[in-house]
LOMAR-881314 format. One record per atom (N, C-alpha, C, O): chain; x, y, z; residue number from 1; atom name. Coordinates in pm, 1 decimal, padded with zeros to 6 digits. Last residue first. Layout:
// LOMAR-881314
{sedo: A, u: X, v: Y, w: Z, paza: NUM, dotor: CA}
...
***
This chain:
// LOMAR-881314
{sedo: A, u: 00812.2, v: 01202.1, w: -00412.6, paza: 79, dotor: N}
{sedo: A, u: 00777.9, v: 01255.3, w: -00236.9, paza: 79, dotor: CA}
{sedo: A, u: 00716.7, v: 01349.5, w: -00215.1, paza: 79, dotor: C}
{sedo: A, u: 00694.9, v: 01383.4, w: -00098.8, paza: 79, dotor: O}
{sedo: A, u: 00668.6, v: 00995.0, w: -00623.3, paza: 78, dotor: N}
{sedo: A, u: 00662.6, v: 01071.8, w: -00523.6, paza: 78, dotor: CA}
{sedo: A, u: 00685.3, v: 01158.5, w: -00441.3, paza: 78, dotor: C}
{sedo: A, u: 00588.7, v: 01207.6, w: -00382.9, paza: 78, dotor: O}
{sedo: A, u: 00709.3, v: 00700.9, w: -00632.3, paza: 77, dotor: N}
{sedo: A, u: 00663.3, v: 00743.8, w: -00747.7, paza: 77, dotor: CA}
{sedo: A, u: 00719.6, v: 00897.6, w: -00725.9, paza: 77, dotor: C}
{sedo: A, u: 00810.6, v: 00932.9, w: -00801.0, paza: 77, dotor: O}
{sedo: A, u: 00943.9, v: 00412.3, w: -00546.2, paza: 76, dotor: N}
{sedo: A, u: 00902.2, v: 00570.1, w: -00481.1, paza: 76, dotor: CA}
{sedo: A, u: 00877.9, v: 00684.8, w: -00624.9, paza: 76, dotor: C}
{sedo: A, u: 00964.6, v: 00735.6, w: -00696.1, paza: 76, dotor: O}
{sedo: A, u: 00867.4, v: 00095.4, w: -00596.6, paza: 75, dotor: N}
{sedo: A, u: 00919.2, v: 00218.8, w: -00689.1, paza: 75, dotor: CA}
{sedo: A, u: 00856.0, v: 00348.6, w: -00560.6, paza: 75, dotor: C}
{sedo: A, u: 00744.4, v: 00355.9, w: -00509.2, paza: 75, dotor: O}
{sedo: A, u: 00847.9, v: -00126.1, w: -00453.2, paza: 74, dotor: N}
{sedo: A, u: 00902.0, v: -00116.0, w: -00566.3, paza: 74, dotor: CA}
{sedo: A, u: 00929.7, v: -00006.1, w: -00592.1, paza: 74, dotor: C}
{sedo: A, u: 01049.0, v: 00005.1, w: -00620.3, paza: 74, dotor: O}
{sedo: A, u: 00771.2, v: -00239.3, w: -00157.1, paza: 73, dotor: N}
{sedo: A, u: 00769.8, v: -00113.7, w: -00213.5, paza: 73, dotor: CA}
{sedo: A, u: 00913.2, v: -00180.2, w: -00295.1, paza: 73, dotor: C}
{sedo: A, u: 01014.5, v: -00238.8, w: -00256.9, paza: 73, dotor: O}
{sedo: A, u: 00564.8, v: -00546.0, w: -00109.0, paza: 72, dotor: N}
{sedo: A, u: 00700.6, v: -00474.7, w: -00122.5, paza: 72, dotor: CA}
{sedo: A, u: 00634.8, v: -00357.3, w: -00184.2, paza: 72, dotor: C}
{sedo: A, u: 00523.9, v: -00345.5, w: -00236.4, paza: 72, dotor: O}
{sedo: A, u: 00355.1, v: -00739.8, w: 00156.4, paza: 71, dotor: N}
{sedo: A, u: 00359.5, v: -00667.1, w: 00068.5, paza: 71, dotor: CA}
{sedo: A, u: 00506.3, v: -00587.1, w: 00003.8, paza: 71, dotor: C}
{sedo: A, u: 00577.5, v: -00562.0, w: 00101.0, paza: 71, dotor: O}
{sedo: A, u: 00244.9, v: -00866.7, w: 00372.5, paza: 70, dotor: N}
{sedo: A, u: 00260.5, v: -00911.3, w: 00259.7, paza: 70, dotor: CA}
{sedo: A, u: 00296.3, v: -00850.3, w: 00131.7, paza: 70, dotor: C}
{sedo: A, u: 00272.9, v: -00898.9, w: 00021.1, paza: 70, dotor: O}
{sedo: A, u: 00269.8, v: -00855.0, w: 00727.8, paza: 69, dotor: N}
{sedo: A, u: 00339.5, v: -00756.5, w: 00595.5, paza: 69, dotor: CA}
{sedo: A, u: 00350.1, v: -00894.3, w: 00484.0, paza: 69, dotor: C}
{sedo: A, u: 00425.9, v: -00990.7, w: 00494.7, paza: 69, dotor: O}
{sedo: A, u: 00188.9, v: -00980.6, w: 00947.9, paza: 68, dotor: N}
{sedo: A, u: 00064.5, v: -00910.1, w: 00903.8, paza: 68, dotor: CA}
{sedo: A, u: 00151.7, v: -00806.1, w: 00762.9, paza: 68, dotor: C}
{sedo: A, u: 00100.1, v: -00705.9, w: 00713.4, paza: 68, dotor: O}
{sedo: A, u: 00368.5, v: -01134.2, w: 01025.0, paza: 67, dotor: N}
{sedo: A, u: 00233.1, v: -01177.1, w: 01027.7, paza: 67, dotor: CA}
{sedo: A, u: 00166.7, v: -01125.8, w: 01001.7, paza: 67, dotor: C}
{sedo: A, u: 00052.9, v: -01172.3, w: 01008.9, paza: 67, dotor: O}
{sedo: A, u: 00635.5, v: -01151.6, w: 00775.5, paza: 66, dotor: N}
{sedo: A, u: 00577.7, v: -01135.4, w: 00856.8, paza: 66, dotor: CA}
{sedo: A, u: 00434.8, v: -01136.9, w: 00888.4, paza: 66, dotor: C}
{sedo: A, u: 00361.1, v: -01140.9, w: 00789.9, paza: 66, dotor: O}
{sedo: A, u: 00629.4, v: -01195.2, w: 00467.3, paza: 65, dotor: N}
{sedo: A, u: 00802.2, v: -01137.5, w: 00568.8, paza: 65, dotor: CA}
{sedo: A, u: 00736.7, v: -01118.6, w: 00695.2, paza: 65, dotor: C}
{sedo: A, u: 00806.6, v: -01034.9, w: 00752.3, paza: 65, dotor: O}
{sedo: A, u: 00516.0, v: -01398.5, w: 00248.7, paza: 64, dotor: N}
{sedo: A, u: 00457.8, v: -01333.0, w: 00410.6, paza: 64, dotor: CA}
{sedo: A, u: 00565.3, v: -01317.9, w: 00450.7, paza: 64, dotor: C}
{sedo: A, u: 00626.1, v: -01420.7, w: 00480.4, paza: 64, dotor: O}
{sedo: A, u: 00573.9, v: -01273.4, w: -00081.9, paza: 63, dotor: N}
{sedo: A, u: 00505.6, v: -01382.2, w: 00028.0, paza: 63, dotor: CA}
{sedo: A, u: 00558.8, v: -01327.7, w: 00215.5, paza: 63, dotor: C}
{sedo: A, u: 00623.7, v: -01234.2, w: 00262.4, paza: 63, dotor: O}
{sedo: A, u: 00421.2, v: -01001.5, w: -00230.3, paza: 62, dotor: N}
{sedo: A, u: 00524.1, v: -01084.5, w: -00189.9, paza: 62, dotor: CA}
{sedo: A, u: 00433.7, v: -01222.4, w: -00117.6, paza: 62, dotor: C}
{sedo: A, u: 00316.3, v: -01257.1, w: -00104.3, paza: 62, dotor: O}
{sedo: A, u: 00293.4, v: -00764.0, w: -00425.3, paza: 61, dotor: N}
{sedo: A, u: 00253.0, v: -00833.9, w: -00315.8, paza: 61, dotor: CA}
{sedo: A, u: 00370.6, v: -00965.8, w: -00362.1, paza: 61, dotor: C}
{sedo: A, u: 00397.7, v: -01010.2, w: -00473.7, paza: 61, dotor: O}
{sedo: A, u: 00404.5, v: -00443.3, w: -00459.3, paza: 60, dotor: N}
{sedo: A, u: 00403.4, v: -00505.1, w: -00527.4, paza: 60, dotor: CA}
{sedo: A, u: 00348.6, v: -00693.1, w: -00377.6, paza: 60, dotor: C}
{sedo: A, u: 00384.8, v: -00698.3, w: -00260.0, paza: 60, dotor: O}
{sedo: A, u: 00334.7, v: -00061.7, w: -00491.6, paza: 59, dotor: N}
{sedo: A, u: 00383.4, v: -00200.0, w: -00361.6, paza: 59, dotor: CA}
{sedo: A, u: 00375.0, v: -00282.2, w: -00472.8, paza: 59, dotor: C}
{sedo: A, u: 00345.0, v: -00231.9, w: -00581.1, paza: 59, dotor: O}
{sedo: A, u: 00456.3, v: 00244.4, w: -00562.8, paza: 58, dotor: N}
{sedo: A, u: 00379.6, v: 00183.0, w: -00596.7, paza: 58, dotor: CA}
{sedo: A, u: 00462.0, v: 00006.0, w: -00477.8, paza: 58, dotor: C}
{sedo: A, u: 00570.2, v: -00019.4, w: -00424.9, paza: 58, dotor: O}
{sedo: A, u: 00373.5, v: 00555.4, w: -00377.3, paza: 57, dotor: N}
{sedo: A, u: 00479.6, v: 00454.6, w: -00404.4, paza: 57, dotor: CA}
{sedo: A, u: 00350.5, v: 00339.2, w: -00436.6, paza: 57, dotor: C}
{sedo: A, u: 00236.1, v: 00326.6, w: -00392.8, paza: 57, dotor: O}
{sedo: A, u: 00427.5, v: 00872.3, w: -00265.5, paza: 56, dotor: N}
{sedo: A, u: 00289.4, v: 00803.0, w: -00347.4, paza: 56, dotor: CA}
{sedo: A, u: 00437.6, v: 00702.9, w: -00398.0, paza: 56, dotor: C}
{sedo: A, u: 00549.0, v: 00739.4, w: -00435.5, paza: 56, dotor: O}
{sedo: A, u: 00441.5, v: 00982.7, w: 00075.6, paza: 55, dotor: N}
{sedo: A, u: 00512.7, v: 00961.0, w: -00043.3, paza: 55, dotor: CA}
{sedo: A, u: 00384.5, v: 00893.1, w: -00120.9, paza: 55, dotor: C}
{sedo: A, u: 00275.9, v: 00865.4, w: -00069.9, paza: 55, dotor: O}
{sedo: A, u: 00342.2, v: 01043.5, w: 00341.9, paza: 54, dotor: N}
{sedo: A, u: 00288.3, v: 01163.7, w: 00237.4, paza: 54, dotor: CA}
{sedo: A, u: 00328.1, v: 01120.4, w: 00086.3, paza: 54, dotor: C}
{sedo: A, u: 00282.5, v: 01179.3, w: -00011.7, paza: 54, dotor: O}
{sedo: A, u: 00605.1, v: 01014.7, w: 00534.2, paza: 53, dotor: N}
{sedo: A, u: 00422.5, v: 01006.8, w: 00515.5, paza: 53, dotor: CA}
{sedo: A, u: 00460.0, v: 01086.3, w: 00434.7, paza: 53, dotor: C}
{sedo: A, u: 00552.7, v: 01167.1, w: 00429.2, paza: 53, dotor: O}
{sedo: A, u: 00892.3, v: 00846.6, w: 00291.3, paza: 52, dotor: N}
{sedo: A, u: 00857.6, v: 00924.0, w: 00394.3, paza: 52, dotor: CA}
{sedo: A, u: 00713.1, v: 00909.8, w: 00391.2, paza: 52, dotor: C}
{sedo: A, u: 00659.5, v: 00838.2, w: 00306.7, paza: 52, dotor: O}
{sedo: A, u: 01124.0, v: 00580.4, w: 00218.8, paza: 51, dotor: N}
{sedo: A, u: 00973.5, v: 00610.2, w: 00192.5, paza: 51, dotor: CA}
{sedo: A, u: 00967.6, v: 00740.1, w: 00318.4, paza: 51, dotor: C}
{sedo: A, u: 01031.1, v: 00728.3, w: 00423.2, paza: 51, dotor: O}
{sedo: A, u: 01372.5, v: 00455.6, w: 00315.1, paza: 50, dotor: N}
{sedo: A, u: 01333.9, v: 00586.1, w: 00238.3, paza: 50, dotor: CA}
{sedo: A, u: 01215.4, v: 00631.6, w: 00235.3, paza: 50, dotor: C}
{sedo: A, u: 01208.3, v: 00753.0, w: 00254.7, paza: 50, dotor: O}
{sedo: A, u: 01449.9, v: 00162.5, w: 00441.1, paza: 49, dotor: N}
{sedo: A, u: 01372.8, v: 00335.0, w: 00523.3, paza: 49, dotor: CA}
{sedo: A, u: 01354.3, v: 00469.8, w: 00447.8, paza: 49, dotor: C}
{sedo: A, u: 01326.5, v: 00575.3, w: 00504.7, paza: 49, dotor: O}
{sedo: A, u: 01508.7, v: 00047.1, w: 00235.6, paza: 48, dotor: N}
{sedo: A, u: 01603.8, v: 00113.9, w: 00274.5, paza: 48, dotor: CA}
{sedo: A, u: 01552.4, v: 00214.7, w: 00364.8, paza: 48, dotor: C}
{sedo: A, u: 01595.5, v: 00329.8, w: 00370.8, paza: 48, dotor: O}
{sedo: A, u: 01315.8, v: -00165.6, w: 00203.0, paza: 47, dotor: N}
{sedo: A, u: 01461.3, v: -00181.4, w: 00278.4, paza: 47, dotor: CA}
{sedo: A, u: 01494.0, v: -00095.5, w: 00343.1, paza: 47, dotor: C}
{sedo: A, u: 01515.1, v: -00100.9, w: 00464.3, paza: 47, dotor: O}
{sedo: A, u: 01013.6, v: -00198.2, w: 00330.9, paza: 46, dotor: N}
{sedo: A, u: 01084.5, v: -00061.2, w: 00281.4, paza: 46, dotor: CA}
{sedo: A, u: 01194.9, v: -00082.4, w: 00287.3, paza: 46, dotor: C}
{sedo: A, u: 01239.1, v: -00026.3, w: 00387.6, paza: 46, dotor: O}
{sedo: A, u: 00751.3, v: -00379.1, w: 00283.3, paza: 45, dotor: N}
{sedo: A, u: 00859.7, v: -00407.1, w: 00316.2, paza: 45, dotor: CA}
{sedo: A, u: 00951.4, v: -00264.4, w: 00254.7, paza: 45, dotor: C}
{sedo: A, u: 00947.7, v: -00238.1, w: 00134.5, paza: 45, dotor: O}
{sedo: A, u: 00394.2, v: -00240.1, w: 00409.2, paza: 44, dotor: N}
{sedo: A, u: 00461.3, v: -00276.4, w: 00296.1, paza: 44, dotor: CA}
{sedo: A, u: 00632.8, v: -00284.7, w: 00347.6, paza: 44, dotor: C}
{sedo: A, u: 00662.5, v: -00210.9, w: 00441.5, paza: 44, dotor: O}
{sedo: A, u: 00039.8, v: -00322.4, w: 00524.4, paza: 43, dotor: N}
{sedo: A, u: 00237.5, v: -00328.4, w: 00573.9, paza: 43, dotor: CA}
{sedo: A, u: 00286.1, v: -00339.0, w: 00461.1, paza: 43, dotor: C}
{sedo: A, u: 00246.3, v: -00431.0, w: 00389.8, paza: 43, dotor: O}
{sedo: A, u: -00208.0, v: -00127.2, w: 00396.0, paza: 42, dotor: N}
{sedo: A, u: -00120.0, v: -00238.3, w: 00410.6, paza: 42, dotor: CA}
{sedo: A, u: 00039.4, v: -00224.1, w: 00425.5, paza: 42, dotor: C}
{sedo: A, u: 00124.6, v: -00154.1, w: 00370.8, paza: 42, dotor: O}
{sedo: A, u: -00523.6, v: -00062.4, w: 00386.7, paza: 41, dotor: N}
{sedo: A, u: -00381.2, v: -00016.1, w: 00423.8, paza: 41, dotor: CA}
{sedo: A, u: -00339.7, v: -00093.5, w: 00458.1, paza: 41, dotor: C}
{sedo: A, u: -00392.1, v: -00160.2, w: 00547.3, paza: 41, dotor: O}
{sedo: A, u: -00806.0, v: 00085.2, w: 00167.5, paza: 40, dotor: N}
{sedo: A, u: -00731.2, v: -00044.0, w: 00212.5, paza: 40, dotor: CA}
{sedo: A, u: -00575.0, v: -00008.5, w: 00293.1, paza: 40, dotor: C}
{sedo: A, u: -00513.7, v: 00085.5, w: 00242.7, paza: 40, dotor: O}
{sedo: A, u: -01080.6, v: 00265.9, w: 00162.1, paza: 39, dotor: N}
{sedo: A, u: -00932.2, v: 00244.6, w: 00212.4, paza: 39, dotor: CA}
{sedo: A, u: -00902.8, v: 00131.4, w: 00243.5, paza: 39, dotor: C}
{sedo: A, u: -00957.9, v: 00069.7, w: 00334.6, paza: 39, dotor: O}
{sedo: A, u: -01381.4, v: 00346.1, w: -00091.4, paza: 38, dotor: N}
{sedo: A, u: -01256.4, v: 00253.2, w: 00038.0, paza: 38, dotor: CA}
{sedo: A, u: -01145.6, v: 00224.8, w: 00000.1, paza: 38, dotor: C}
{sedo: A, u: -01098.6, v: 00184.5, w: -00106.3, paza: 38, dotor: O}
{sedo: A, u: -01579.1, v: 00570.8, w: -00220.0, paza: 37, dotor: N}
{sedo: A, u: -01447.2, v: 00511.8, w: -00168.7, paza: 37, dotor: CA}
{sedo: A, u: -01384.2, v: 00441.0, w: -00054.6, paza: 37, dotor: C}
{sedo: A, u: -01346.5, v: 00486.4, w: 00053.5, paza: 37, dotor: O}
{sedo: A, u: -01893.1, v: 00512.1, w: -00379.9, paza: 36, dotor: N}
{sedo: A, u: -01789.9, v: 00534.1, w: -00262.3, paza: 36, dotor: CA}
{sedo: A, u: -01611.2, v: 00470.9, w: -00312.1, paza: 36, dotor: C}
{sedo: A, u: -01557.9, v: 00387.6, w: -00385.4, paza: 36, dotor: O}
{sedo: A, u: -02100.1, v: 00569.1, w: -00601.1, paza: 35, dotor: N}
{sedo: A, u: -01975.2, v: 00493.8, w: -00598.2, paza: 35, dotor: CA}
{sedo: A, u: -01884.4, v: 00566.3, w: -00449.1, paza: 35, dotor: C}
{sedo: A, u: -01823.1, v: 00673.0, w: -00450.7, paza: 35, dotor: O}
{sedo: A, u: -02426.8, v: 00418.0, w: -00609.0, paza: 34, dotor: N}
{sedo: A, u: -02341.3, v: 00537.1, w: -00547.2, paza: 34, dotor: CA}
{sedo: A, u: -02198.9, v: 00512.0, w: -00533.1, paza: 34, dotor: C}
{sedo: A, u: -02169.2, v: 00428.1, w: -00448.0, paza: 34, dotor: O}
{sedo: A, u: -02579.9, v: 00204.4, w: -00609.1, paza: 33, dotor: N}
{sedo: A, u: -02487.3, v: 00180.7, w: -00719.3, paza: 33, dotor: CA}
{sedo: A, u: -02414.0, v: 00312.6, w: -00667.4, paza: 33, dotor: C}
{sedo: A, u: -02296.8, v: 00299.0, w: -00702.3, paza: 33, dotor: O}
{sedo: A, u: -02722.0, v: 00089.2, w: -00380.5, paza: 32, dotor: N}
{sedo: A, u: -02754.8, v: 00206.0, w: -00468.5, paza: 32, dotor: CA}
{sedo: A, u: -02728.2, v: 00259.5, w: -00554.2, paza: 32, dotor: C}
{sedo: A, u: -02796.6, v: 00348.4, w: -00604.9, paza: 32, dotor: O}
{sedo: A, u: -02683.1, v: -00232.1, w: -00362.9, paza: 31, dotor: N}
{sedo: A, u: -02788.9, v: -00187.4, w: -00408.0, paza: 31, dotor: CA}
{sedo: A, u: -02812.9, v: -00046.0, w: -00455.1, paza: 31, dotor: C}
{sedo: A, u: -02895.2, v: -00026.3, w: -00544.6, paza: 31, dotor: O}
{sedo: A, u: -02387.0, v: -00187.7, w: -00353.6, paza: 30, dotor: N}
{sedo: A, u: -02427.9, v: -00295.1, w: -00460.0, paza: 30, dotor: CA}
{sedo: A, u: -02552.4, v: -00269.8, w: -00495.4, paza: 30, dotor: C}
{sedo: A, u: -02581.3, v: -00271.2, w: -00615.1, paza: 30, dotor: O}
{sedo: A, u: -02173.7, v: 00094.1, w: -00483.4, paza: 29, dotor: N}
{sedo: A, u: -02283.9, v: -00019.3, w: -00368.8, paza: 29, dotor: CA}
{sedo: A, u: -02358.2, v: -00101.0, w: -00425.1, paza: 29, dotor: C}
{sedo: A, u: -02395.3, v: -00089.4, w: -00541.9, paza: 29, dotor: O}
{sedo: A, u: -01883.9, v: 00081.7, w: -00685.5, paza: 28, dotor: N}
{sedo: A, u: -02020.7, v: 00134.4, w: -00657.0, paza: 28, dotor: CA}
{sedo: A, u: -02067.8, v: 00044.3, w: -00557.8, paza: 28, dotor: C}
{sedo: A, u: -02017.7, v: -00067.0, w: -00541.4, paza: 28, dotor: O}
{sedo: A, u: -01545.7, v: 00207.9, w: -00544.6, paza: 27, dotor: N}
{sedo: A, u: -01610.5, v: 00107.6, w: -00599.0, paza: 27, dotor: CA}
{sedo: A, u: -01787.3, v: 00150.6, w: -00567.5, paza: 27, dotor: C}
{sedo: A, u: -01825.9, v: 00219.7, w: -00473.2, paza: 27, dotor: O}
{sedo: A, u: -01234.8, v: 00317.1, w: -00597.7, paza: 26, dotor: N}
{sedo: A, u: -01383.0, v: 00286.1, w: -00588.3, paza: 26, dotor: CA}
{sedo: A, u: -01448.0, v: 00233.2, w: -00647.3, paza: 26, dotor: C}
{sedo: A, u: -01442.3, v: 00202.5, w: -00766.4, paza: 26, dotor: O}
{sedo: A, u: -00961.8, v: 00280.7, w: -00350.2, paza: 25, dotor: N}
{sedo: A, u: -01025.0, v: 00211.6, w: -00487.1, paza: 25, dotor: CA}
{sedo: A, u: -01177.6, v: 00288.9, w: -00455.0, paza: 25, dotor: C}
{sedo: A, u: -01226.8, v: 00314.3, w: -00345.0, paza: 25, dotor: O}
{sedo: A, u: -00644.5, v: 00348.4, w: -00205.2, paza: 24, dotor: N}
{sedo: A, u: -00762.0, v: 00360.9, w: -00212.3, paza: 24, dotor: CA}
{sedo: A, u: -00837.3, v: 00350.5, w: -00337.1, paza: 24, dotor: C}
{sedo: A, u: -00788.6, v: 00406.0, w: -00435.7, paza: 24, dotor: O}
{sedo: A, u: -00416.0, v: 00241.9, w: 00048.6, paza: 23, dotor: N}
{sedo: A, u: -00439.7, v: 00246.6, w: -00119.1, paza: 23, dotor: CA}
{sedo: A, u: -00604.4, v: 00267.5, w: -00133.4, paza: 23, dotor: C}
{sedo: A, u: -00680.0, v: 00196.5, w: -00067.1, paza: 23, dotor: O}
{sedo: A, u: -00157.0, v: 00319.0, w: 00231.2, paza: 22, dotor: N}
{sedo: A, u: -00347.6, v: 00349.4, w: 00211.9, paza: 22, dotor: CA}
{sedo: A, u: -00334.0, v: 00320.6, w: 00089.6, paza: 22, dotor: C}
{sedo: A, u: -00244.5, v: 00369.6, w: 00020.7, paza: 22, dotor: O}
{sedo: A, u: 00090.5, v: 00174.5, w: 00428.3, paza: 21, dotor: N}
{sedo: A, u: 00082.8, v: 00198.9, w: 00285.2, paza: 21, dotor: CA}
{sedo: A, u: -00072.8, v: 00220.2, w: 00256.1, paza: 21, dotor: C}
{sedo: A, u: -00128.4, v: 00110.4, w: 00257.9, paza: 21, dotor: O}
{sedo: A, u: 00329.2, v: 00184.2, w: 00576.3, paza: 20, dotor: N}
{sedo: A, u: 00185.6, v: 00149.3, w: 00594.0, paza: 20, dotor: CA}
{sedo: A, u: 00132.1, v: 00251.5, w: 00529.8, paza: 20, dotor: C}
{sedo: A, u: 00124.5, v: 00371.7, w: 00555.4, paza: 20, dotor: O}
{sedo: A, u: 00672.3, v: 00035.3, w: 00623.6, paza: 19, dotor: N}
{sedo: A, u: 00541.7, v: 00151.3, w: 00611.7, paza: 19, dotor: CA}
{sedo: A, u: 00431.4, v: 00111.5, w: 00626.2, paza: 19, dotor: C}
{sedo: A, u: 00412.7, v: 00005.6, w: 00686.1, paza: 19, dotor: O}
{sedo: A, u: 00929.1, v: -00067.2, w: 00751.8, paza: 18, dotor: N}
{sedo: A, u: 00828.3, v: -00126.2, w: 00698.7, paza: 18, dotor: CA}
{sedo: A, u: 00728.3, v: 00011.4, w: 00715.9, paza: 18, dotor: C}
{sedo: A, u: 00721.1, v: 00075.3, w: 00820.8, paza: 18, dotor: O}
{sedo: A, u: 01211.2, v: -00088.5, w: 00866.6, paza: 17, dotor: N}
{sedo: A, u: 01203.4, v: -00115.6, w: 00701.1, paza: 17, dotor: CA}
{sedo: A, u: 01049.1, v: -00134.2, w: 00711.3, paza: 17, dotor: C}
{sedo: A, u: 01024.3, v: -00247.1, w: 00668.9, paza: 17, dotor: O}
{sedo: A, u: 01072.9, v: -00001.0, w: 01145.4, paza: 16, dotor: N}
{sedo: A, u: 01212.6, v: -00042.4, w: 01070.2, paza: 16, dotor: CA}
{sedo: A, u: 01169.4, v: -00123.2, w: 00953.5, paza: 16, dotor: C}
{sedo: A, u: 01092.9, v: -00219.2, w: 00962.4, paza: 16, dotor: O}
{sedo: A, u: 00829.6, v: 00207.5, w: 01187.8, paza: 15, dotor: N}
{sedo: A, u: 00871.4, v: 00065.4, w: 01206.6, paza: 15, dotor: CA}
{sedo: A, u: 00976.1, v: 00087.2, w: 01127.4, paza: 15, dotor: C}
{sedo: A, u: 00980.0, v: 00180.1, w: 01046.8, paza: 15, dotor: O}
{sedo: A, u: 00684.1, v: 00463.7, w: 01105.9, paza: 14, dotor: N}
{sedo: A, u: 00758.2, v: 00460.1, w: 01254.5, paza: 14, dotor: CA}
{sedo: A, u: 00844.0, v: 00338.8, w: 01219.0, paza: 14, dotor: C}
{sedo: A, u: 00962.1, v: 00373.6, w: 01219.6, paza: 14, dotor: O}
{sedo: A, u: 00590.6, v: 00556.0, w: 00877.4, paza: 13, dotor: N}
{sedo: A, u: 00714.1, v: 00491.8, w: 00886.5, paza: 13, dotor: CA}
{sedo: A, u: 00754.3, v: 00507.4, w: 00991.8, paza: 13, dotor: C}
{sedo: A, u: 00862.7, v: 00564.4, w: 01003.8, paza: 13, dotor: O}
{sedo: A, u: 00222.3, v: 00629.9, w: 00747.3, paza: 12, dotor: N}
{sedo: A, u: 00319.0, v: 00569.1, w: 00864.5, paza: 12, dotor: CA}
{sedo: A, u: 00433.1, v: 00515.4, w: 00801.1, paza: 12, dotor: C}
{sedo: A, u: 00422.7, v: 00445.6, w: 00700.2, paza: 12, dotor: O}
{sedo: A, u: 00103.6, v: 00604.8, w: 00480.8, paza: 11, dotor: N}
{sedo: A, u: 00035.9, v: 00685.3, w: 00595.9, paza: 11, dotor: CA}
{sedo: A, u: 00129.1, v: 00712.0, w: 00760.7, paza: 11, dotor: C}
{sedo: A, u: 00102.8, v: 00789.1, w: 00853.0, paza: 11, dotor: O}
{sedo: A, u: 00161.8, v: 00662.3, w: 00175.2, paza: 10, dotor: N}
{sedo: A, u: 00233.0, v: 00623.4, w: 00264.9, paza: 10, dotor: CA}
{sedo: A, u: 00231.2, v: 00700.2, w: 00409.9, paza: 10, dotor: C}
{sedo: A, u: 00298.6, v: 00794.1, w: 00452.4, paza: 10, dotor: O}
{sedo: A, u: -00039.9, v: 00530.7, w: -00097.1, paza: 9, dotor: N}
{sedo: A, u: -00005.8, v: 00684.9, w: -00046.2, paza: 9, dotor: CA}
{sedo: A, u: 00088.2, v: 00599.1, w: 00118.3, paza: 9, dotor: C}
{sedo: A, u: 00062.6, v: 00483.0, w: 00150.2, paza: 9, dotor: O}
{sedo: A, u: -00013.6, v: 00363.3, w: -00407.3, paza: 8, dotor: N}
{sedo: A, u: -00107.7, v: 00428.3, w: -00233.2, paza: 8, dotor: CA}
{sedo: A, u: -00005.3, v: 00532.9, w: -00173.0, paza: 8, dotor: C}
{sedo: A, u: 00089.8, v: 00593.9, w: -00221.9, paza: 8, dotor: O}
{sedo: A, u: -00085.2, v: 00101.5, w: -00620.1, paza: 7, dotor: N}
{sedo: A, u: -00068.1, v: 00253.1, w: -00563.6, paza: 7, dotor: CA}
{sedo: A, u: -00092.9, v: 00281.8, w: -00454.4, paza: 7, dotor: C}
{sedo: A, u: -00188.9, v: 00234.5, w: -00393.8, paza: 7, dotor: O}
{sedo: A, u: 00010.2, v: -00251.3, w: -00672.2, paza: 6, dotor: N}
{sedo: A, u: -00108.1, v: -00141.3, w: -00698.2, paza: 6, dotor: CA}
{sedo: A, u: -00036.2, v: 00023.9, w: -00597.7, paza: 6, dotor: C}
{sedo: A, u: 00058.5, v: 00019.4, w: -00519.2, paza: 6, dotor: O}
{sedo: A, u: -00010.3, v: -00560.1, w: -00793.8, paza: 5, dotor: N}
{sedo: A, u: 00050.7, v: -00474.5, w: -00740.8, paza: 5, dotor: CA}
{sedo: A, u: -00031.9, v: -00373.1, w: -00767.6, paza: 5, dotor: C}
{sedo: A, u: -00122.8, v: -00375.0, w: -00850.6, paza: 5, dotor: O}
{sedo: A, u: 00021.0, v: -00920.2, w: -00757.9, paza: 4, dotor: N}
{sedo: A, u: -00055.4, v: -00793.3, w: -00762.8, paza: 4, dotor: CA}
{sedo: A, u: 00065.9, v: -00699.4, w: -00803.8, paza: 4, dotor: C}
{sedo: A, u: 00182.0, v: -00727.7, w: -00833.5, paza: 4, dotor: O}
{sedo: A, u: 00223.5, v: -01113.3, w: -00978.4, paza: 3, dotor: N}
{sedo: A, u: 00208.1, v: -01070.0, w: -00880.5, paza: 3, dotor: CA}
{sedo: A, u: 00085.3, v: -00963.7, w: -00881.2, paza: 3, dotor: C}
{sedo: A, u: 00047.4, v: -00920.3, w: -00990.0, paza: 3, dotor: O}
{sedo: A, u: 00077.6, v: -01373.5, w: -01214.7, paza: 2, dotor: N}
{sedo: A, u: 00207.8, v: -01242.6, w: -01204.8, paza: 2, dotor: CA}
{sedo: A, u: 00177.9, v: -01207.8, w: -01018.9, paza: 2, dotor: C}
{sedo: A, u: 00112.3, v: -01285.9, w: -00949.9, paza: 2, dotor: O}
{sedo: A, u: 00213.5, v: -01702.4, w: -01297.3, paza: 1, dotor: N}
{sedo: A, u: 00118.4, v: -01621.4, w: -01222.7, paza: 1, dotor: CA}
{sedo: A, u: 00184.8, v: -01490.1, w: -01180.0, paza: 1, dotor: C}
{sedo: A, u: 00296.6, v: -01478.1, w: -01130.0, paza: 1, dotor: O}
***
């Protein structure tokens, strides 16, 4: 079973090793079919505190390093 993984933009690095990561998808409505966009944002694990706001990094989904971070930064696409 592979892992997710997916793109986003890097909205926050106040926290120690951990960002907060926007990934954004679209998708159409179900009844007007109008394709909007939604934001998803998720704790991602940063060892090394590199990631800066504004970086485009791809995450990869882990198991739970915490109660609300399921997620790793793999690659800094970006800065």
């Amino acid at each position: 079973m592979s892992k997710k993984e997916t793109y986003g933009i890097v909205v926050s690095n106040k926290m120690d090793k951990t960002v907060t990561v926007a990934v954004k998808r679209q998708v159409a409505h179900k009844k007007y079919k109008k394709i909007m966009i939604k934001t998803n944002k998720y704790y991602a694990h940063d060892d090394s505190n590199q990631c800066q706001i504004g970086d485009r990094v791809k995450i990869q989904e882990t198991r739970p390093l915490s109660k609300n971070k399921h997620w790793n930064v793999i690659e800094l696409i970006k800065k």
